[in-house]
N, CA, C and O atoms as a MOPAC input file, in Angstrom:
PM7 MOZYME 1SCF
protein

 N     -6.66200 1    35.54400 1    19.96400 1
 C     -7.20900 1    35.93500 1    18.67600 1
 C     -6.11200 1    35.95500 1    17.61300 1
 O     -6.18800 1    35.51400 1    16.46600 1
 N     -5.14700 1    36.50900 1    18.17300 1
 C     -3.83300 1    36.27800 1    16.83800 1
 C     -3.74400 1    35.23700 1    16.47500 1
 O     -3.69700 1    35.00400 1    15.26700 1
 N     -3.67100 1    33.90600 1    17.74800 1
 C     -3.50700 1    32.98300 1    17.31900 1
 C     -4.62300 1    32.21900 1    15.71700 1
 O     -4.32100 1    31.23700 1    15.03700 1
 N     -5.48000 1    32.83800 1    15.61500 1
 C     -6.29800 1    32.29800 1    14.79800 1
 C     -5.88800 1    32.79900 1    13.47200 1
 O     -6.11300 1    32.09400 1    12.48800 1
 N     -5.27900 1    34.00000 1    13.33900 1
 C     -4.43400 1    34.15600 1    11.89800 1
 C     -3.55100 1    33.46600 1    11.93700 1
 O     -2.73100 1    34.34200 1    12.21000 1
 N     -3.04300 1    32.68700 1    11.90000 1
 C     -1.73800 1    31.67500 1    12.12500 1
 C     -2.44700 1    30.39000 1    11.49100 1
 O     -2.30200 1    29.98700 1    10.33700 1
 N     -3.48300 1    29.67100 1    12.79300 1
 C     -4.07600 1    28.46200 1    12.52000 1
 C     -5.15600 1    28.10000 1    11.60400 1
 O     -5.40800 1    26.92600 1    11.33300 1
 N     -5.72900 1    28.99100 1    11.17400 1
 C     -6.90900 1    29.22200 1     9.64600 1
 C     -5.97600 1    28.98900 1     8.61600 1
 O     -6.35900 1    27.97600 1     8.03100 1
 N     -4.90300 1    29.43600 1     8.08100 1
 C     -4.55700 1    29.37400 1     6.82400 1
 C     -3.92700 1    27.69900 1     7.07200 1
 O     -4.23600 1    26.68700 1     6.44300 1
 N     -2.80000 1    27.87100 1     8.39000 1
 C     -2.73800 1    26.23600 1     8.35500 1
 C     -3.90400 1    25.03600 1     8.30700 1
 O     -3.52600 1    23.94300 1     7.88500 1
 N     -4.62100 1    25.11100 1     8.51800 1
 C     -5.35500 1    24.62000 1     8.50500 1
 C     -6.29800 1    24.57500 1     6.65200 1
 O     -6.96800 1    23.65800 1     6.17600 1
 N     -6.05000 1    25.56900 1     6.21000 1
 C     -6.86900 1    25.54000 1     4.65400 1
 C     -5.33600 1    24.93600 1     4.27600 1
 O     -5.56300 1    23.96900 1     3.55000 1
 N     -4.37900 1    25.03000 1     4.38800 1
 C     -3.60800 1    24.40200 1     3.48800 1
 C     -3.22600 1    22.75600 1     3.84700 1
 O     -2.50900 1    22.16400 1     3.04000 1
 N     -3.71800 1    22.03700 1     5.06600 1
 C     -3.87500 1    20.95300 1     5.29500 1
 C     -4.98500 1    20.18300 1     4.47800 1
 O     -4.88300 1    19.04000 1     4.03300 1
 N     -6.26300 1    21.19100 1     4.35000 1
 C     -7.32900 1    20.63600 1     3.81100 1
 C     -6.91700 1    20.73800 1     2.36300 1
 O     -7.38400 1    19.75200 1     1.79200 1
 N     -6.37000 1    21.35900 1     1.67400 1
 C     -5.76700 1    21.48500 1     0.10800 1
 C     -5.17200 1    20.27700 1    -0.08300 1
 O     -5.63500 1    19.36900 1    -0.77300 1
 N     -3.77200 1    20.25200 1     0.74500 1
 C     -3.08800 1    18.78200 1     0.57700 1
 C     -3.92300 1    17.51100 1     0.80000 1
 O     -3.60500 1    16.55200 1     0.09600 1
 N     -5.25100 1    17.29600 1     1.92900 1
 C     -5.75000 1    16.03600 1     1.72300 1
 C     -7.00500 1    15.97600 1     0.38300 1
 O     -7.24500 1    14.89400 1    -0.15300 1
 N     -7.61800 1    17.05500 1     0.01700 1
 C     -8.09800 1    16.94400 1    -1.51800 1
 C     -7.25600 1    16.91100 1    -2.24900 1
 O     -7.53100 1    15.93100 1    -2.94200 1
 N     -6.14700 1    17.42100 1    -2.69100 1
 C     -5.17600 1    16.65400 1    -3.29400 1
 C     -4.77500 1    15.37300 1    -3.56700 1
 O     -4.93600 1    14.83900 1    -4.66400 1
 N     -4.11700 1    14.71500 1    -2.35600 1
 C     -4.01800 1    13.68000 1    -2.34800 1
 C     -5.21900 1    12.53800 1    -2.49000 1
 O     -4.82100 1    11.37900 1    -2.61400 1
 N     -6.37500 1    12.72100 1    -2.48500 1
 C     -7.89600 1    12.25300 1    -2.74900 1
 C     -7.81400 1    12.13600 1    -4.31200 1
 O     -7.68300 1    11.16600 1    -5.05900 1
 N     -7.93400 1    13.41900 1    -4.51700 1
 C     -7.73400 1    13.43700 1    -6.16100 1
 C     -7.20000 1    12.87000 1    -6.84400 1
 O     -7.70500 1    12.27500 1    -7.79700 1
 N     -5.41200 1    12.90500 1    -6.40200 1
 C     -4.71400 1    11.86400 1    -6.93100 1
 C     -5.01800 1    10.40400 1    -6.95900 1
 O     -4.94300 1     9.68000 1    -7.95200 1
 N     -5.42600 1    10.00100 1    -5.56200 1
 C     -6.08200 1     8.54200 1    -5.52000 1
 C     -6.92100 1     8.16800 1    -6.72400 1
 O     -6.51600 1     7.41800 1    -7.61200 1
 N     -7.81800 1     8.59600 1    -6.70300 1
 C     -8.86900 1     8.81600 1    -7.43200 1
 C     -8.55700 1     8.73400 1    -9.27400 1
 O     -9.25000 1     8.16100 1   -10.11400 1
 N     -7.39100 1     9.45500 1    -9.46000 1
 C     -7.23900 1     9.33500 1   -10.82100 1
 C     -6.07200 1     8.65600 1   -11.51600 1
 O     -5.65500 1     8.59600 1   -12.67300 1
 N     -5.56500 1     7.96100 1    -9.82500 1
 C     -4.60600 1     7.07400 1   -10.43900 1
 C     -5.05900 1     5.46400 1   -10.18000 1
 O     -4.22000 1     4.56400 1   -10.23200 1
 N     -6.50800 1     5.20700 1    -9.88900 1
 C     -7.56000 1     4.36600 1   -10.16000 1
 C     -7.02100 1     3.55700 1    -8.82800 1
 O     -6.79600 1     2.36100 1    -9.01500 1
 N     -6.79100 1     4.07400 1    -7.50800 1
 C     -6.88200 1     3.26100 1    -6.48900 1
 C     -8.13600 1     2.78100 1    -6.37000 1
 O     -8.30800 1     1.60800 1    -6.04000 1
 N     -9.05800 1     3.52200 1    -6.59100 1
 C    -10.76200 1     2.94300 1    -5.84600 1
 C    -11.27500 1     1.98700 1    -7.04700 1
 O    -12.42200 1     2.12000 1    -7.47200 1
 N    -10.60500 1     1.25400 1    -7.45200 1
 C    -11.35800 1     0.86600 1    -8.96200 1
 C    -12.43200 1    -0.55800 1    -8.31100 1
 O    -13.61900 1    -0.88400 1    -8.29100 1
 N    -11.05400 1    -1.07600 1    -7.83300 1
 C    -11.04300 1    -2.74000 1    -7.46400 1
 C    -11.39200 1    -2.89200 1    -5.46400 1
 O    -10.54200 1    -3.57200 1    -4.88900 1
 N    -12.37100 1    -2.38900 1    -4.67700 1
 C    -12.03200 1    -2.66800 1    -3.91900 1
 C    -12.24400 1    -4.01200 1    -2.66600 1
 O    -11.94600 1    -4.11000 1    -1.47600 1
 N    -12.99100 1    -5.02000 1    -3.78500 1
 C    -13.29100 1    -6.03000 1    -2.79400 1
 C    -12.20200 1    -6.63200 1    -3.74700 1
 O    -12.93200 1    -7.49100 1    -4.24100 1
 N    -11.29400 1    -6.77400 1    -4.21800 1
 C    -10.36900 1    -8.23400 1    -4.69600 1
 C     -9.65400 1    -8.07400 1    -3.40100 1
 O     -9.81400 1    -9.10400 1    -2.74600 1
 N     -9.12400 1    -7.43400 1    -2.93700 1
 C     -7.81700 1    -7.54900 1    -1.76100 1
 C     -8.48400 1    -7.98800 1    -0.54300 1
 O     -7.78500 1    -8.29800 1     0.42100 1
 N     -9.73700 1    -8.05000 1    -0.47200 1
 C    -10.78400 1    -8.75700 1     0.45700 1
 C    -10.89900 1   -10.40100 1     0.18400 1
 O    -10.76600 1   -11.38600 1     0.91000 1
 N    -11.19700 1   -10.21400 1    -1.15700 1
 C    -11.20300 1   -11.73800 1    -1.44300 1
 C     -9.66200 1   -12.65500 1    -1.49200 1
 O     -9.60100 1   -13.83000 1    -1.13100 1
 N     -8.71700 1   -12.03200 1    -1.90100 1
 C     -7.41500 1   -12.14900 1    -2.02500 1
 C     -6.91400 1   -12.61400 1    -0.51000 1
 O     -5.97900 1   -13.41300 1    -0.56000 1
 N     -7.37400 1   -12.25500 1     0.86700 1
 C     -6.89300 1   -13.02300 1     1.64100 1
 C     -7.79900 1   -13.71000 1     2.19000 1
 O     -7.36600 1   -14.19900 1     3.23400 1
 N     -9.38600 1   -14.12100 1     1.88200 1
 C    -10.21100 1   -15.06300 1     2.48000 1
 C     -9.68500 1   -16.56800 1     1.48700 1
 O     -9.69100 1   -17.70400 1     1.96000 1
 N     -9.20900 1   -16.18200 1    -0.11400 1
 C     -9.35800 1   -17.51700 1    -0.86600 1
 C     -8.42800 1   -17.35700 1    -1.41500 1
 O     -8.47400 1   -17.13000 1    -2.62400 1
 N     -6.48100 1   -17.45300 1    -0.30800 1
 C     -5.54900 1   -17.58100 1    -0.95800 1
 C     -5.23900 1   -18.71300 1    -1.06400 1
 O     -5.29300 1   -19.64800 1    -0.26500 1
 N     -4.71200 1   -18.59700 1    -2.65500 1
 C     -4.13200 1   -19.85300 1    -3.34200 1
 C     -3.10400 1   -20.34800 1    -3.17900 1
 O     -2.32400 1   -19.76000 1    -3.92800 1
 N     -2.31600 1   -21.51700 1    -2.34100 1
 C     -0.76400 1   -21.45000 1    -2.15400 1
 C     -0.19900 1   -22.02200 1    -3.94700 1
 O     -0.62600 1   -22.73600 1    -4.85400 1
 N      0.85500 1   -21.26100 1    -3.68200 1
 C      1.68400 1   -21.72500 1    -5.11200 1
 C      3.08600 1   -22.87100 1    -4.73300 1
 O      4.18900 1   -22.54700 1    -4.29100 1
 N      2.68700 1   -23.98700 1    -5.01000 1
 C      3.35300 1   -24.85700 1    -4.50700 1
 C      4.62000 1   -24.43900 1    -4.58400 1
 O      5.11900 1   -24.31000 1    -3.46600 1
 N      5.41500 1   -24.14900 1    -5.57300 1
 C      6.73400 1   -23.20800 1    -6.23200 1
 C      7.35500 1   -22.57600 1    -4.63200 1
 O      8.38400 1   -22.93700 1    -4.06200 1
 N      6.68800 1   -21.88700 1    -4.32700 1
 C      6.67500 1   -20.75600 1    -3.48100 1
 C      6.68700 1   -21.60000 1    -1.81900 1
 O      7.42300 1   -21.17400 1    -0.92900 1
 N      5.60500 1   -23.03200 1    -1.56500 1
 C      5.53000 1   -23.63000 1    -0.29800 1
 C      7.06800 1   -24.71200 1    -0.22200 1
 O      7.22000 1   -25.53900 1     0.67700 1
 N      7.97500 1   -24.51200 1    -1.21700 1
 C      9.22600 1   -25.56800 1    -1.32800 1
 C      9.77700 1   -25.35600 1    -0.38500 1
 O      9.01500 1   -24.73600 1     0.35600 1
 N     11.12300 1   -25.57800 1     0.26300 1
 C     12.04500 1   -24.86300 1     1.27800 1
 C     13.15700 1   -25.07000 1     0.09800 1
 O     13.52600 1   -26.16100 1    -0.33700 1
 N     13.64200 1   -23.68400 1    -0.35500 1
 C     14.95100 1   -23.30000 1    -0.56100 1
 C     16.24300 1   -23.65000 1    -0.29500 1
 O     16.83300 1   -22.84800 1     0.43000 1
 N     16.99800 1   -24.81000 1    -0.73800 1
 C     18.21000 1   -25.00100 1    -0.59400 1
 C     19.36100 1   -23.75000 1    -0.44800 1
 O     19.38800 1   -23.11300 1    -1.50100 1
 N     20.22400 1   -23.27400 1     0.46200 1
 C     21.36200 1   -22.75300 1     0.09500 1
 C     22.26200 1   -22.92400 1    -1.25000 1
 O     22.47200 1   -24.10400 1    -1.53200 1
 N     22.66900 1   -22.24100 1    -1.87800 1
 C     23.56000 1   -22.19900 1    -2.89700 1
 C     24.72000 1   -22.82000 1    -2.29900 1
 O     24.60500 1   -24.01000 1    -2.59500 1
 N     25.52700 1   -22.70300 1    -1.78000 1
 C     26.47700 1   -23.14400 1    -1.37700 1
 C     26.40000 1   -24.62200 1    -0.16300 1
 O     27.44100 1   -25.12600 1     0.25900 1
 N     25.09600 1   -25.10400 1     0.22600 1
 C     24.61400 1   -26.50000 1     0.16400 1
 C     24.57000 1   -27.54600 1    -0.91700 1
 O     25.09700 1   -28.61900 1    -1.20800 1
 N     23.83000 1   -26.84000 1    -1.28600 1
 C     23.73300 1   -27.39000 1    -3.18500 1
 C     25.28000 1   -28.02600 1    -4.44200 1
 O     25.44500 1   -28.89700 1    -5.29500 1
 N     26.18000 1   -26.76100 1    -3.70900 1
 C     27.30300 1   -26.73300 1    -4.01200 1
 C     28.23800 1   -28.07200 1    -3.49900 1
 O     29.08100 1   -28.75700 1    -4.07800 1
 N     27.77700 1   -28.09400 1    -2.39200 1
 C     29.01100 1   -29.12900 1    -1.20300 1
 C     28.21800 1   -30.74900 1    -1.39600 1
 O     28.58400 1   -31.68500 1    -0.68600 1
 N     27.08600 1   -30.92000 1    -2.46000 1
 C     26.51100 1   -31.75200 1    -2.44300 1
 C     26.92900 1   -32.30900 1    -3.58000 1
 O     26.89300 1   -33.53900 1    -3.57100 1
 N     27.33000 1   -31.78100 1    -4.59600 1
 C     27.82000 1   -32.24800 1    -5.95700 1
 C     29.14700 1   -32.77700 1    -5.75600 1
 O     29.78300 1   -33.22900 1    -6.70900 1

């Protein structure tokens, strides 16, 4: 039974911190958008830029 004065308040102050952190979500507009990051990896776009292979700097260098 002692034990339950101990684990009640821990326990309300676990549930404080995850409405908290909810809240915060919430008003720092995580839930706004949530199917783009769904669509974002069924219809990714490669950026050719990005599919190049990268020369070394100092390849590049020994080539001049």
């Amino acid at each position: 039974m002692a034990s339950l004065y101990l684990l009640i308040p821990i326990a309300i102050v676990f549930v404080c911190i995850a409405v908290g952190i909810f809240l915060w979500a919430v008003r720092s507009e995580q839930f706004e958008d949530l199917e783009r990051q769904g669509y974002d990896i069924l219809f990714d776009e490669d950026d050719p830029e990005q599919s190049k292979p990268r020369a070394n700097k100092k390849e590049s260098e020994n080539v001049s």
